[in-house]
N, CA, C and O atoms as a DFTB+ gen file, in Angstrom:
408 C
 N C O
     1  1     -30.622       1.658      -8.977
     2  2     -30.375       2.799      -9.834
     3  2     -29.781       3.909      -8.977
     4  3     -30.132       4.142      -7.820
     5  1     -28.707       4.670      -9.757
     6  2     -28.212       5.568      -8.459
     7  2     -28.827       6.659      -8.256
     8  3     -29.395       7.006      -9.292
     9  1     -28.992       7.391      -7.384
    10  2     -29.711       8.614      -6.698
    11  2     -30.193       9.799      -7.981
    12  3     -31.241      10.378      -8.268
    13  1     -28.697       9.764      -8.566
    14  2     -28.741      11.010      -9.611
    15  2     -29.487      10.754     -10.540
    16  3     -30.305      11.605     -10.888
    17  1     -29.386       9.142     -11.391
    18  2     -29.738       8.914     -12.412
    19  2     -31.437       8.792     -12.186
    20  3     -32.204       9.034     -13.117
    21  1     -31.833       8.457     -11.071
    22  2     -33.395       8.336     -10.527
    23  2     -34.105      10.058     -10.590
    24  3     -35.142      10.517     -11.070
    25  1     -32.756      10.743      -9.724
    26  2     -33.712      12.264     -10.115
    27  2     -34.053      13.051     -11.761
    28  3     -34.924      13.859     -12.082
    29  1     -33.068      12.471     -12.474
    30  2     -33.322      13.164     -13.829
    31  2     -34.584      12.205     -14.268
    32  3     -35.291      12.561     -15.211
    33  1     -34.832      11.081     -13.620
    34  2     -35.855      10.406     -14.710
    35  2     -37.228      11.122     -13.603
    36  3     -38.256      11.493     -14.169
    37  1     -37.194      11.163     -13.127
    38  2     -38.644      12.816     -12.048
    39  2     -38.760      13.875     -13.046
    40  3     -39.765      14.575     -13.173
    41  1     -37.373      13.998     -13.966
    42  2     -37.741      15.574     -14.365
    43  2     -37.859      15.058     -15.914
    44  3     -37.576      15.989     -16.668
    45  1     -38.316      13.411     -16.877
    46  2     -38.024      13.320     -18.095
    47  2     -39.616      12.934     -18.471
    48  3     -40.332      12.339     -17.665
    49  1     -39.986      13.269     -19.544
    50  2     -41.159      12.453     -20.105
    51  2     -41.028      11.281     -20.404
    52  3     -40.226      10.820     -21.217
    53  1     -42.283      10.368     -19.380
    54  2     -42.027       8.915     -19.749
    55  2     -42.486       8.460     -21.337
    56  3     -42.166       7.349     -21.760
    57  1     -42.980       9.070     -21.865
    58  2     -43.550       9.192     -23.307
    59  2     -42.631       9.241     -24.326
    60  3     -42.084       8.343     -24.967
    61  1     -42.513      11.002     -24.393
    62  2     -41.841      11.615     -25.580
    63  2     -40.115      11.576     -24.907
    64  3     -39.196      11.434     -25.714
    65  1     -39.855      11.689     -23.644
    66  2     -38.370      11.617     -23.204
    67  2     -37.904      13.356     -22.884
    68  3     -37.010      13.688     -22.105
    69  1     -38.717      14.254     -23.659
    70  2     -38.391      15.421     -23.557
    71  2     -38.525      15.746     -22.002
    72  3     -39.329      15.109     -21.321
    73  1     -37.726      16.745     -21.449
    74  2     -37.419      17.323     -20.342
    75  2     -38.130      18.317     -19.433
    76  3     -38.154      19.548     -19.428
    77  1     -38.820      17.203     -18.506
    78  2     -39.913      18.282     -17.958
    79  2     -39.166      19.411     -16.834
    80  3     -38.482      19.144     -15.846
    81  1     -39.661      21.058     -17.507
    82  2     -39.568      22.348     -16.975
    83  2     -40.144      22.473     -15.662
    84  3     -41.228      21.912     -15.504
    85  1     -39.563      23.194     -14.529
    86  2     -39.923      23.310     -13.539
    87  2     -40.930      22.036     -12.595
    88  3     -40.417      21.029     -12.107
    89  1     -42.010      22.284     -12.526
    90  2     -43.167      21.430     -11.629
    91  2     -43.936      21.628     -12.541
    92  3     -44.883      22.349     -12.227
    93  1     -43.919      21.251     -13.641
    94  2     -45.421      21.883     -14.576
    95  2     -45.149      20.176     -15.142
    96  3     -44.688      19.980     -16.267
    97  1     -45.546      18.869     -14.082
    98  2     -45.830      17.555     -14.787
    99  2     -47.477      16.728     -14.701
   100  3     -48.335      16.922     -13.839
   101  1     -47.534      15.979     -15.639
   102  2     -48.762      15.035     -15.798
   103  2     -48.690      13.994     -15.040
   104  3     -47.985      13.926     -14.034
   105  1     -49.316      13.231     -15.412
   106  2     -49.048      11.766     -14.980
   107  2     -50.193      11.093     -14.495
   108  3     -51.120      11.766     -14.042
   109  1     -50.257       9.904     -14.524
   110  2     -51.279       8.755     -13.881
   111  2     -50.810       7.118     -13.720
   112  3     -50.004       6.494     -14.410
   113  1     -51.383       6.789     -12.888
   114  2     -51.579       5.540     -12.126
   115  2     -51.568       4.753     -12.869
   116  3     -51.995       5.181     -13.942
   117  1     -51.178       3.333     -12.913
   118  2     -51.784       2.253     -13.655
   119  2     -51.703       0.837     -12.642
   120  3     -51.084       1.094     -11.609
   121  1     -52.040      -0.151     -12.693
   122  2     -52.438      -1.597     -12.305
   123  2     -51.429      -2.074     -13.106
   124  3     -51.176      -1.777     -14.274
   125  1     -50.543      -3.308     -11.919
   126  2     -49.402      -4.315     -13.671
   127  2     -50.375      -5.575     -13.323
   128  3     -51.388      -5.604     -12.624
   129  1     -49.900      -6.322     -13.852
   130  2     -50.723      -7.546     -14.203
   131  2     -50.192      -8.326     -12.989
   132  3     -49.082      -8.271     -12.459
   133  1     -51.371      -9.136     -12.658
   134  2     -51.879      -9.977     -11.017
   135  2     -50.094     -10.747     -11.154
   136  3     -49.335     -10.670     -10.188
   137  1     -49.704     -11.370     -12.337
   138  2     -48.541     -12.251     -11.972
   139  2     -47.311     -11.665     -11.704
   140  3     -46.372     -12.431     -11.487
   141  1     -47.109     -10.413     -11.672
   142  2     -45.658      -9.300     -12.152
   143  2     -46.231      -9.111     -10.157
   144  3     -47.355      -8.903      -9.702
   145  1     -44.950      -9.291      -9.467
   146  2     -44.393      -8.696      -8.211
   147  2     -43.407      -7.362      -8.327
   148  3     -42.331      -7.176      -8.894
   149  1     -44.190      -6.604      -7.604
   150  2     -42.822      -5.391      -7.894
   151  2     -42.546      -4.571      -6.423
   152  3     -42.012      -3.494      -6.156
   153  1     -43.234      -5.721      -5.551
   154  2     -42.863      -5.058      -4.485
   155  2     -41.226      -4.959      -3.843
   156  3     -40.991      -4.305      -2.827
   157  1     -40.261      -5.636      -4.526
   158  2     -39.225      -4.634      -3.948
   159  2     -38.451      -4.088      -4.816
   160  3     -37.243      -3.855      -4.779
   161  1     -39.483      -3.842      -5.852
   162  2     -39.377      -2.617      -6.654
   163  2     -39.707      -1.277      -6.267
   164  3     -39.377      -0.299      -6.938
   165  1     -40.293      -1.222      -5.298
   166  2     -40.893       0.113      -4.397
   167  2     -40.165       1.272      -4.278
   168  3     -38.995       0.972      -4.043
   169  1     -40.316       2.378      -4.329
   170  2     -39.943       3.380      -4.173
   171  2     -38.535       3.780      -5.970
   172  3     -37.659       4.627      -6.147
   173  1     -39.121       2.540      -6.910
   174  2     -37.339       2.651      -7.847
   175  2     -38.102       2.751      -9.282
   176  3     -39.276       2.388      -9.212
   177  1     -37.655       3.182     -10.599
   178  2     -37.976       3.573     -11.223
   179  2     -37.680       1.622     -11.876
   180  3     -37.070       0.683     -11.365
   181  1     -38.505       1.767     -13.248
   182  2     -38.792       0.506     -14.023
   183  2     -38.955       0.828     -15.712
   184  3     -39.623       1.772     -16.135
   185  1     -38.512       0.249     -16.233
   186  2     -38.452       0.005     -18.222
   187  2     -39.918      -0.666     -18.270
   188  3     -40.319      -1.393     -17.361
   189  1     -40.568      -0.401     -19.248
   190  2     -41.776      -1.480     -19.926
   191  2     -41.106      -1.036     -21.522
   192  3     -40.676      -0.048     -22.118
   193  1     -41.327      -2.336     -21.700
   194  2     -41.002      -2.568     -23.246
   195  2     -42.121      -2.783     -24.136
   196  3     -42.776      -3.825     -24.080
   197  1     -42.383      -1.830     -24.976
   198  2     -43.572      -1.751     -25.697
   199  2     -43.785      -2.444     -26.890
   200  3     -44.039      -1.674     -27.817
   201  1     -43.769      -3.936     -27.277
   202  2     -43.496      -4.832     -27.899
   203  2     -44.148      -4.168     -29.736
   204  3     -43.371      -4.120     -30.690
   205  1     -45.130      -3.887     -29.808
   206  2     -45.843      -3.354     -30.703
   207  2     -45.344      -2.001     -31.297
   208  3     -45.571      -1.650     -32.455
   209  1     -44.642      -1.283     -30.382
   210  2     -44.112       0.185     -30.998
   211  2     -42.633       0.039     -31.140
   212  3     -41.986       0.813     -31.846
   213  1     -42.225      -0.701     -30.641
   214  2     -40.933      -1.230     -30.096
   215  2     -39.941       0.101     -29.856
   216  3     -38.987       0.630     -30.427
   217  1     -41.175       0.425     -28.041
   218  2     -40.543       1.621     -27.280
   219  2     -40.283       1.131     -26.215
   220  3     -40.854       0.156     -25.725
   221  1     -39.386       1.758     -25.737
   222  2     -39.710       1.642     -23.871
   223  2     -39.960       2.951     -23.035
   224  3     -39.468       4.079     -23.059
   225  1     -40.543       2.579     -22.586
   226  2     -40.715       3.843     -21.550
   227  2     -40.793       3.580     -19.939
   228  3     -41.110       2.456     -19.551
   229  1     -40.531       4.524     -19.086
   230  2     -39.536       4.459     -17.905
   231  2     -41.518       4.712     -16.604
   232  3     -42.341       5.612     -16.766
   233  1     -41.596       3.553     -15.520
   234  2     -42.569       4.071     -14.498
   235  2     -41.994       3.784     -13.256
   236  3     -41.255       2.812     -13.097
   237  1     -42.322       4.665     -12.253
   238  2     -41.913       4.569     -10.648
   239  2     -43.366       3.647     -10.313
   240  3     -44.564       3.833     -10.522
   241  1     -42.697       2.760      -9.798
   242  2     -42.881       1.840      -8.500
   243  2     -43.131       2.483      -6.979
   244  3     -42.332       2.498      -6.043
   245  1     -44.907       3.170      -7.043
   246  2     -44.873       3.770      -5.461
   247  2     -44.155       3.078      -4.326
   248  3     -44.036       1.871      -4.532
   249  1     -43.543       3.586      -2.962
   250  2     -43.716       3.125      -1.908
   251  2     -44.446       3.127      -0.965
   252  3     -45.174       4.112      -1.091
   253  1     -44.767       2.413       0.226
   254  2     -45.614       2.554       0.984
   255  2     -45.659       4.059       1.375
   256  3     -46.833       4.238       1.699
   257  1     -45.309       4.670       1.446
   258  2     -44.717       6.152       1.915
   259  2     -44.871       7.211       0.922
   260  3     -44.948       8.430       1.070
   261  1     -44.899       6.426      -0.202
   262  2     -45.581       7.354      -1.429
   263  2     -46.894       8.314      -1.222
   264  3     -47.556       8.263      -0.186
   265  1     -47.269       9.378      -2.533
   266  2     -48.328      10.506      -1.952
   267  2     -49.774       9.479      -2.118
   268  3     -50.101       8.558      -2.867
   269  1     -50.246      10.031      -1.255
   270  2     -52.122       9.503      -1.188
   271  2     -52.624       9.088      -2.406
   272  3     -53.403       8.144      -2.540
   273  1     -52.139       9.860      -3.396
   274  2     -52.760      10.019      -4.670
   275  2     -52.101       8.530      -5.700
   276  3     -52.750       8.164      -6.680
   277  1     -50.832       7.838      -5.317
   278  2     -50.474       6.641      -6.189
   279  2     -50.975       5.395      -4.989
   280  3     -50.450       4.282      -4.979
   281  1     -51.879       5.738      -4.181
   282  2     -51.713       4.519      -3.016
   283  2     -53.233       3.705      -4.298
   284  3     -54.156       4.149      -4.981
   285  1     -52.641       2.374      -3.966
   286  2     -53.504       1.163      -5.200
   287  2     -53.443       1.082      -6.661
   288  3     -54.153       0.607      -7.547
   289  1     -51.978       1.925      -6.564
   290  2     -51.857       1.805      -8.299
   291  2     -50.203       0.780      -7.757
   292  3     -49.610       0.733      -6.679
   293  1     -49.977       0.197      -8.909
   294  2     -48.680      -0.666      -8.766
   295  2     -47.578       0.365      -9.833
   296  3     -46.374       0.148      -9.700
   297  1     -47.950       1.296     -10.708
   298  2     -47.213       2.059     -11.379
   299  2     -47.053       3.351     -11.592
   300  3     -48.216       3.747     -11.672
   301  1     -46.351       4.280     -11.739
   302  2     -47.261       5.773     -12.225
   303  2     -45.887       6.204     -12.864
   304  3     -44.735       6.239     -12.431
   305  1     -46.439       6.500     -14.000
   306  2     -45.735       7.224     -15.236
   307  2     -46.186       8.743     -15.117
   308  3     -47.281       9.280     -14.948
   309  1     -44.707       9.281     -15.296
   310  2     -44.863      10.847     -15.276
   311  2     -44.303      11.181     -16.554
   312  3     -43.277      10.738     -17.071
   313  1     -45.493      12.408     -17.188
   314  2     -45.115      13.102     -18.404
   315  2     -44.957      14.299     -18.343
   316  3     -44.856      14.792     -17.219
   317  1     -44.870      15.282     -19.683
   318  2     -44.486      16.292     -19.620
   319  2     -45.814      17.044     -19.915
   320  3     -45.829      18.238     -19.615
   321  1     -46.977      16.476     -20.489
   322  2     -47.888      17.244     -21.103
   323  2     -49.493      16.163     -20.729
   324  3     -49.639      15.076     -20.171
   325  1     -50.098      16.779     -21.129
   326  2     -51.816      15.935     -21.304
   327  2     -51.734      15.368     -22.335
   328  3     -52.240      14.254     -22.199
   329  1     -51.307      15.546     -23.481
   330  2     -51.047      14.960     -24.779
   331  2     -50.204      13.905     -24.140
   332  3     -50.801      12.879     -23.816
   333  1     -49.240      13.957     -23.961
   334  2     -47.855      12.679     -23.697
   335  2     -48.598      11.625     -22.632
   336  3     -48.510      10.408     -22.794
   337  1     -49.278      12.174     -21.618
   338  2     -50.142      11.563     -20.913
   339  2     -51.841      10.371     -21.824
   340  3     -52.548       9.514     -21.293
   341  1     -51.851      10.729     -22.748
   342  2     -52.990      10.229     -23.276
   343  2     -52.540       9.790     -24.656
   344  3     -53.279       9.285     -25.502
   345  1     -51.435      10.003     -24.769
   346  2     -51.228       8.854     -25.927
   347  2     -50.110       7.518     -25.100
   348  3     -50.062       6.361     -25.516
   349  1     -49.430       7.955     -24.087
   350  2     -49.175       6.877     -23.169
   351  2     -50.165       5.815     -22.850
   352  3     -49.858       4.662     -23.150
   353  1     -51.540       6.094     -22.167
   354  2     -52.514       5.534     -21.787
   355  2     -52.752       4.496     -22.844
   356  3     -52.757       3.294     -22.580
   357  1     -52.958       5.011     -24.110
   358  2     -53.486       4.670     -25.351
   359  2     -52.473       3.604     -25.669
   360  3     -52.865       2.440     -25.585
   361  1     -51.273       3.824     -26.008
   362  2     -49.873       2.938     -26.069
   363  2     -49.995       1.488     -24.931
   364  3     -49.712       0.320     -25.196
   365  1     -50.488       2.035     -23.689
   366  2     -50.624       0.991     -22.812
   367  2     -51.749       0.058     -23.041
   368  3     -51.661      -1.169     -23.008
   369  1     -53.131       0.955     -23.344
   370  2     -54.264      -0.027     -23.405
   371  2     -54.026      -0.662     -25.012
   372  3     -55.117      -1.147     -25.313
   373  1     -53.294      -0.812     -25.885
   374  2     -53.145      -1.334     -27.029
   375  2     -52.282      -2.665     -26.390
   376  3     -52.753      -3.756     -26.069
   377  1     -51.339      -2.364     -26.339
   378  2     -50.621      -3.319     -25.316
   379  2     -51.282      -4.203     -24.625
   380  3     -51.202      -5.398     -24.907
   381  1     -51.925      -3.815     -23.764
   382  2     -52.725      -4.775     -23.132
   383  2     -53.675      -5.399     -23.127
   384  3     -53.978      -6.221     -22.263
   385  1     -54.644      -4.951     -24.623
   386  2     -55.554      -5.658     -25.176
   387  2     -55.088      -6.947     -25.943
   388  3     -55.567      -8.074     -25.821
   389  1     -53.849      -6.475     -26.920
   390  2     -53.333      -7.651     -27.835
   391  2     -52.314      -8.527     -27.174
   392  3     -51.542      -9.261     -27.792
   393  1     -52.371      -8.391     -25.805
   394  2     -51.526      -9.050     -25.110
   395  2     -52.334     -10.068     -24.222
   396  3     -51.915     -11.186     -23.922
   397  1     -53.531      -9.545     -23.844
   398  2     -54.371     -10.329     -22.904
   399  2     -55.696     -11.193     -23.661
   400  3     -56.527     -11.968     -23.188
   401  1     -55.424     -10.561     -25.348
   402  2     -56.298     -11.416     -26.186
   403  2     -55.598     -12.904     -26.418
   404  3     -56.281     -13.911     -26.228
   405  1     -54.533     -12.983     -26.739
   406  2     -53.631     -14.339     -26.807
   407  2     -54.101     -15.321     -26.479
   408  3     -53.445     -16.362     -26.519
């Protein structure tokens, strides 16, 4: 992905898409599933396709070099709000219940 197109997705809600203002962002960690490799996905932004809402939404792939705070997560989605942040979560754990019930 090229340089530019990677910095606007730092400043977009992985949620709603709206345009996060200054440094005022959310965000949290998540685990991908034991069979998904994304290690040289590291340091690059990634699509999940939300089969059930039929959304996608955009997560960075820490690098080793990444902050303290994503070290043992394999994902971290950045939003614009606590709301966009917790209906993300919610979007994900739906996902991954009716996906891992199968």
């Amino acid at each position: 992905m090229a340089e530019a197109s990677s910095d606007k997705l730092f400043h977009r809600c992985a949620w709603c898409g709206n345009p996060i203002q200054d440094d005022d962002y959310y965000g949290f960690g998540a685990k991908a599933s034991q069979d998904i490799d994304l290690e040289e996905r590291a340091g690059q932004f990634v699509s999940l396709n939300f089969s059930l809402m039929k959304k996608t939404v955009i997560a960075l792939v820490p690098s080793e070099l990444g902050a303290p705070e994503l070290e043992g997560h394999d994902l971290f989605f950045i939003t614009c709000s606590e709301e966009c942040a917790r209906d993300l979560k919610d979007a994900l754990d739906l996902e991954r219940d009716v996906f891992d019930d199968g």
